[in-house]
N, C-alpha and C positions, 0 to 999 in steps of 0.2 A: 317066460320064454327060457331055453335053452341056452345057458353059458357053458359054452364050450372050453373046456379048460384041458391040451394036449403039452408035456411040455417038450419040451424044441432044446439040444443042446446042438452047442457051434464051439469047436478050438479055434480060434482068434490067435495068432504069431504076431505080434510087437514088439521089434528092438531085442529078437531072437528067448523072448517069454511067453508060456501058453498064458492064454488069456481065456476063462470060460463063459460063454454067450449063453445062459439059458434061462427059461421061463416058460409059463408061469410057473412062479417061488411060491412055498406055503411060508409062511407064516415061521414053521418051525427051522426053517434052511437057513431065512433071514435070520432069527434067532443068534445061531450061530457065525455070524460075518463080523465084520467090522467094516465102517465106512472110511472113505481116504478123506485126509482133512480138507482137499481142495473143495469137494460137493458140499460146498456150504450157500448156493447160489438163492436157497429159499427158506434156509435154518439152519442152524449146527449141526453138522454132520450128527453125532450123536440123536440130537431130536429129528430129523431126517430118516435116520435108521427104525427110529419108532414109528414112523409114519409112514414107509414102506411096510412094516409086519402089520399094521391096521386096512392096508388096501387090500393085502397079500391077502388076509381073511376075510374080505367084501365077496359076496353071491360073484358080484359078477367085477370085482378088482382081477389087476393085472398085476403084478412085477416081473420086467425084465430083467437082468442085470449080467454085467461082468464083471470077473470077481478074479482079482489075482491072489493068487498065495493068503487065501482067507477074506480079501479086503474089498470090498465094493469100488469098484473105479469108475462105473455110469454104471445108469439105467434110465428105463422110463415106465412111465406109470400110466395105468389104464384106468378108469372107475365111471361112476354117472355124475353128473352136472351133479358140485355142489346145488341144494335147494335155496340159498340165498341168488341166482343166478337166473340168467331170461331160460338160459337152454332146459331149464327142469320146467317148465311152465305148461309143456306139451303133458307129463308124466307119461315120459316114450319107455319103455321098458329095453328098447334094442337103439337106445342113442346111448353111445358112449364117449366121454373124453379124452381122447390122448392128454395126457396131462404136463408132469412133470417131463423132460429127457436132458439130464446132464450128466458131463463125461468132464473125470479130473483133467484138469491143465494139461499134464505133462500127455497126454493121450490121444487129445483132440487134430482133427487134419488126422488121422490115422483108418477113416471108414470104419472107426467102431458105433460112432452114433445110429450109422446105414443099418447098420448088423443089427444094433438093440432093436430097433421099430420093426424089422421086414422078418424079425425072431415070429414076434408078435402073430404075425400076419400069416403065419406059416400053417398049411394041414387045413383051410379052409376053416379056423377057428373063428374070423369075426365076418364072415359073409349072412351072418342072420343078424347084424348091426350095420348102425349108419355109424359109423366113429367121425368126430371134430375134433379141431382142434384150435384154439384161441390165441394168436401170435400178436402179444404183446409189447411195444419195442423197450417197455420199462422193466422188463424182464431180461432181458438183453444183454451179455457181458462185452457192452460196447468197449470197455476200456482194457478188458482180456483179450478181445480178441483182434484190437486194433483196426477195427472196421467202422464205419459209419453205419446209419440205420436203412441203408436203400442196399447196402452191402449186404449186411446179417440178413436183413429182409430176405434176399435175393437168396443165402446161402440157404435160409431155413424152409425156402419154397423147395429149393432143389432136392433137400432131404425130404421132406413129406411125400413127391414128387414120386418117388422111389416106392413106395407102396400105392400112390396112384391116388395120391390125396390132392384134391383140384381147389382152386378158388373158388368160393362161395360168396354171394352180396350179401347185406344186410342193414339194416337201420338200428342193430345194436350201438346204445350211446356208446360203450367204450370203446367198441371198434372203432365207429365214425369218428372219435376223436382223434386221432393221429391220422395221418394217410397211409403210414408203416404197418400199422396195425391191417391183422385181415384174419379171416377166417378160412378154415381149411378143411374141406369133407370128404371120406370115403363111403362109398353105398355099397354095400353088399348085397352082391348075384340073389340074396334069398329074401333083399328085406322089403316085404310088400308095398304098393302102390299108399296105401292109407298112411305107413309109417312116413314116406315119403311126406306126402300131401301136410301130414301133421309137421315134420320137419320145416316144412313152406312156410306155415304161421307161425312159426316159432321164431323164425328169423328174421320173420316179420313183422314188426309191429302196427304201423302206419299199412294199414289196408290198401291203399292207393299206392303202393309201392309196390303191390304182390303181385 
């Protein structure tokens, strides 16, 4: 299939500082950045920076980012279902991950997160994908952000929300294990009835549940 890859820049104003909104990044852009040390919610900033230039050059990887004065300050990451995962089981060519999306501290409550994801979504790029997304609450920066998990839960619906990512069921073990946890999908205007249908059993296991 067709990855569509258009890139999208946005000035962002923060605390009276341009702040630059664009994607998708090659590989070679990220190159040149440096990461702010607060994104360290999934690895050291440093090793984070190496693992945005490895999506950056995926067929069909994303990287968003904002980037002040050289330095990454969020982003978020597109790619397919790691293959250790239920969601690769389809081998859907037009399912994609939302993956990673984090914004240093000092930034956050500022509607830059809204920015990075709806970048993404911009020019009619992911309308020949279904995109999900896996909301984890042990991923969570419950003790940053001073919230409970029905709180964060609530805020992270409200953002997905924003490009028109809806609640999906499923009998995924790790979902079903919290009640916080949930799953989140966007279907694009082009992605055929069969991708669909295969989406269905994918997040299905238990047949009597479909």
């Amino acid at each position: 299939m067709e990855h569509r890859k258009i890139r999208v820049s946005h000035t962002f104003v923060y605390n009276s500082k341009n702040i630059t909104v664009s994607g998708p990044l090659s590989p070679g852009l990220l190159e040149g950045l440096h990461m702010h040390p607060d994104l360290d919610a999934f690895r050291k900033p440093s090793e984070q920076l190496e693992a945005l230039i490895d999506i950056a050059g995926l067929p069909e990887g994303r990287v968003i980012a904002a980037v002040e004065d050289q330095t990454v300050i969020g982003y978020v990451t597109f790619h397919y279902p790691d293959e250790m995962e239920l969601w690769s089981q389809g081998g859907m060519m037009d399912l994609i991950e939302l993956g990673a999306v984090e914004v240093a501290n000092g930034y956050r409550g500022s509607g830059l997160g809204k920015l990075l994801i709806s970048t993404a979504f911009e020019r009619e790029q992911l309308e020949n994908c279904i995109v999900y997304t896996t909301e984890y609450y042990w991923h969570w920066d419950l003790k940053g952000s001073g919230l409970d998990v029905w709180a964060y839960r609530k805020m992270m619906e409200k953002l997905m929300k924003t490009v028109d990512m809806v609640w999906y069921a499923t009998d995924d073990p790790e979902i079903c294990s919290h009640p916080a946890n949930c799953l989140m999908v966007r279907i694009g205007r082009e992605v055929p009835m069969s991708s669909q249908e295969t989406f269905d059993r994918v997040r299905f296991r238990q047949r009597f549940m479909y």
